[in-house]
N, C-alpha and C positions, 0 to 999 in steps of 0.2 A: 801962072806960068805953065808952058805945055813942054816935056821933056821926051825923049827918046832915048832909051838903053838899048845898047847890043853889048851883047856878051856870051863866052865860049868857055867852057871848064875843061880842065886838063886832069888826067892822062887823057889821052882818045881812046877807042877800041872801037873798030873799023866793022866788026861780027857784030858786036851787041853794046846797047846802047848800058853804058856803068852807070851804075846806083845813081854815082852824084849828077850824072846827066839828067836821069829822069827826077831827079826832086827838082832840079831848078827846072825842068820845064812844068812839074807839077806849081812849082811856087810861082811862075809865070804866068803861068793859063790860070790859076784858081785867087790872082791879082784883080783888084778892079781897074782893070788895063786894058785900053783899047789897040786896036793895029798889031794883035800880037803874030809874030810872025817867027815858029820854031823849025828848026832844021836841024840836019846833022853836023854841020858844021858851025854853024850862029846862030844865033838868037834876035831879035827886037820885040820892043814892046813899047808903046807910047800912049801917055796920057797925064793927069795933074803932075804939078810937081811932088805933093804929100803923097799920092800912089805908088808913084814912080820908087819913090827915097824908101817908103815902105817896103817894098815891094823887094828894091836892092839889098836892102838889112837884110829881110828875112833869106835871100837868095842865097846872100853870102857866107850866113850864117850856115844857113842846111846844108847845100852842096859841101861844104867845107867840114863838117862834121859825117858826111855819108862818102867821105876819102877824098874829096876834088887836092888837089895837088896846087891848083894853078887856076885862077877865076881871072881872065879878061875881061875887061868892061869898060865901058865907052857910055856916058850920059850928054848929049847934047838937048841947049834950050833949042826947043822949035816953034814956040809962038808963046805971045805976052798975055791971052788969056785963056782962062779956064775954058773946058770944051763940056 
């Protein structure tokens, strides 16, 4: 199964990108994750389902430990096999 995550960590800070911002796009980009696609405002990343799930753990975990407040996310299936 092929999944897609978007997801946004909170506070914001519109000057400088916060701690917990840059770990999850660290933990994003250094994922075995395809289509990754980072911004200042959202996130995406798409690839197996075990990636994915992995990938979200560890997300949730660090940003969340490096001050995130507030983790939006959004996992949609996008195809029935592996890529």
């Amino acid at each position: 199964m092929r999944l897609r995550v978007e997801f946004t960590t909170e506070p914001f800070d519109l000057d400088e990108a916060p701690p917990h911002a840059v770990v999850a796009r660290d933990v994003i980009q250094a994922a075995r994750l395809d289509a990754v696609d980072v911004g200042p405002f959202g996130n995406t990343a798409e690839g197996g389902a075990d990636e994915v799930l992995t990938a979200v753990d560890a997300l949730l975990r660090r940003a969340l430990a490096a001050g995130a407040t507030r983790v939006s996310l959004q996992v949609n299936v996008i195809g029935e096999g592996e890529k």
